[in-house]
C-alpha positions as CSV (number, residue, x, y, z in Angstrom):
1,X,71.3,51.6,13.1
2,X,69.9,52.2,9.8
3,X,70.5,51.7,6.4
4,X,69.3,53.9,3.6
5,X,69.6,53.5,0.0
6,X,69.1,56.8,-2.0
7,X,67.7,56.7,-5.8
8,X,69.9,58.1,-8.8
9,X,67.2,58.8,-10.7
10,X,63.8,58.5,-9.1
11,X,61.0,58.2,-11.5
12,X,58.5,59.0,-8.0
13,X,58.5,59.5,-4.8
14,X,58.6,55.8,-4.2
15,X,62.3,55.4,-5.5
16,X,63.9,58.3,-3.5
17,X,64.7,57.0,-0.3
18,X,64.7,53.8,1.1
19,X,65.5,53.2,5.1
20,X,65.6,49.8,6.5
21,X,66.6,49.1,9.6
22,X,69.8,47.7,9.9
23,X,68.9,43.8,10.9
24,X,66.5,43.7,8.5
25,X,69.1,44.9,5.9
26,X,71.3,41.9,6.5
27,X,68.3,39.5,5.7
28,X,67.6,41.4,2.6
29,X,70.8,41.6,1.7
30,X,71.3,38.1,1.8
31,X,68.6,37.5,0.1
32,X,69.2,39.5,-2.6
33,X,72.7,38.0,-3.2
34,X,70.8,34.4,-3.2
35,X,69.7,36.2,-6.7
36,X,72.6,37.9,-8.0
37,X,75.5,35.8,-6.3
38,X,78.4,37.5,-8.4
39,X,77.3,40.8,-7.8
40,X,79.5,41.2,-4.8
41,X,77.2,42.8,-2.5
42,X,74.7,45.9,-2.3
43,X,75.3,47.8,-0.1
44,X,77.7,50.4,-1.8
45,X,74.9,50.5,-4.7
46,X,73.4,49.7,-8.3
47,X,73.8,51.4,-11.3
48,X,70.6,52.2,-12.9
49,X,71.4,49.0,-15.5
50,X,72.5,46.6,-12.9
51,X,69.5,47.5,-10.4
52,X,67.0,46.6,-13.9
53,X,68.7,43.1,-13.3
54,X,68.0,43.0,-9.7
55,X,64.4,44.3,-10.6
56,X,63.8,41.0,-13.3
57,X,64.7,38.9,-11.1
58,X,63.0,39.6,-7.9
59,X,59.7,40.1,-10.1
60,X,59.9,37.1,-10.9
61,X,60.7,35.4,-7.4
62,X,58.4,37.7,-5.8
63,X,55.4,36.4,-9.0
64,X,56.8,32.6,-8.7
65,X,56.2,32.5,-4.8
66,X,60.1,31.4,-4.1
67,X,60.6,34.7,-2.2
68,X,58.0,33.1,0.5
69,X,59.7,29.5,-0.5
70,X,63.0,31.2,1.0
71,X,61.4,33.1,4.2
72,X,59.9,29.7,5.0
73,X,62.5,27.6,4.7
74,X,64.0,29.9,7.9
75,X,62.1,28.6,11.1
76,X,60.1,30.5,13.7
77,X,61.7,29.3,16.8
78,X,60.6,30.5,20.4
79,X,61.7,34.0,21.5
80,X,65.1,33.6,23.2
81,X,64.0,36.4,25.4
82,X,60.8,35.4,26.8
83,X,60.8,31.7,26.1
84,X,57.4,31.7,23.9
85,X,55.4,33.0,26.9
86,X,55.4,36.8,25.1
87,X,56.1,37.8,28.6
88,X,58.8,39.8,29.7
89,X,60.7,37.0,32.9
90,X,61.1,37.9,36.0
91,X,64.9,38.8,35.5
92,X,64.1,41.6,33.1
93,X,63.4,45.3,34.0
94,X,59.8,45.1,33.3
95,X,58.6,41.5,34.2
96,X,55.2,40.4,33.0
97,X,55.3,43.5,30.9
98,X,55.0,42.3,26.9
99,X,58.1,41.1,25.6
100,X,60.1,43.8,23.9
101,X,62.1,41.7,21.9
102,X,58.9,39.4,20.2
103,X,56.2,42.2,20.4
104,X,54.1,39.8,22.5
105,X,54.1,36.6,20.0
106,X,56.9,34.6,21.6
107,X,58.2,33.6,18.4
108,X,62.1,34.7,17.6
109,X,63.1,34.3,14.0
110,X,66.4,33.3,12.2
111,X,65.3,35.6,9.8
112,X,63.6,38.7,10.4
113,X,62.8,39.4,6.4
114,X,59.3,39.2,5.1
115,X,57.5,39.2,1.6
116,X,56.1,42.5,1.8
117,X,59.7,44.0,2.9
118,X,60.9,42.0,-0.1
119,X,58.0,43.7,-2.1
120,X,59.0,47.1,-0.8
121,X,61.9,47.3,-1.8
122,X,61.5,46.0,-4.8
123,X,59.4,49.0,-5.8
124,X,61.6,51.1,-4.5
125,X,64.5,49.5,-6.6
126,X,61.8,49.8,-10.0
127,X,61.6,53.5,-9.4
128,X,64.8,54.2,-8.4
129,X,67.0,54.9,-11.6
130,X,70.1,52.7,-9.6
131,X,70.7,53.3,-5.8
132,X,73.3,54.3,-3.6
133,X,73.8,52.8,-0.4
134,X,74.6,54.4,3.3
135,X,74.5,53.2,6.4
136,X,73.1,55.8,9.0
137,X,73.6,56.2,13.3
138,X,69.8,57.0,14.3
139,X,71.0,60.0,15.8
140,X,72.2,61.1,12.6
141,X,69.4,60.8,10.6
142,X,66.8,62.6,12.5
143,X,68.1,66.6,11.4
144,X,68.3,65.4,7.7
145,X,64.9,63.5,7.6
146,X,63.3,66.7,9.0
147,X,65.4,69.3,6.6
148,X,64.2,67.2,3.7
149,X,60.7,67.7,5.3
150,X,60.9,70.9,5.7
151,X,62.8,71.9,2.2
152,X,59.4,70.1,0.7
């Protein structure tokens, strides 16, 4: 599942679309409520005022280095899947294949959010104009991402 937050007023290209996949969305989402705990939650949207909030602040955790303070304080534990070894075990369908669920690394993660994810969307949010939020079935999104391509 995805979830894709739509700009209101894009100043570029940056701030028109922003697709996150929907794990990943949760962590940010979080995250972001870490910052603005009273906003009640993100996921419906920003007006153009409230996202130049959201856009102070996460310049300045993203310039402080307490965005990486927070990823790090969330431990790398060992893949649950594989058991460190990046290996797919012998009860999966592809044993010794590279584990699909660590990539190979054997490391699982409480949380699967990143600085540069952080960063990302944080320029989308700059060049947005405010956001609206919607949360998207894969199978969905594949005729509007190409009728947007093509419409270009």
């Amino acid at each position: 599942m995805f979830d894709i937050l739509m700009g209101k007023q894009p100043k570029s290209e940056v701030g028109e679309v922003y697709i996150i996949q929907s794990e990943l969305a949760g962590d940010l989402y979080a995250y972001l409520l870490t910052l603005l705990p009273k906003s009640g939650g993100l996921s419906l949207g920003r007006s153009a005022s409230e996202t130049d909030k959201l856009v102070r602040k996460l310049q300045k955790e993203l310039q402080t280095g307490r965005t990486a303070a927070y990823i790090a304080a969330h431990p790398i534990v060992p893949c649950e899947n594989c058991g460190g070894t990046g290996v797919e075990p012998e009860c999966s369908d592809n044993p010794g294949d590279t584990c699909d669920a660590c990539g190979g690394d054997g490391e699982g993660r409480e949380l699967y959010l990143r600085v540069g994810d952080v960063q990302r969307f944080y320029d989308f949010a700059v060049a947005s104009g405010g956001f609206g939020g919607h949360y998207i079935n894969p199978t969905n999104i594949w005729p509007k991402i190409e009728y947007r391509m093509y419409k270009a």
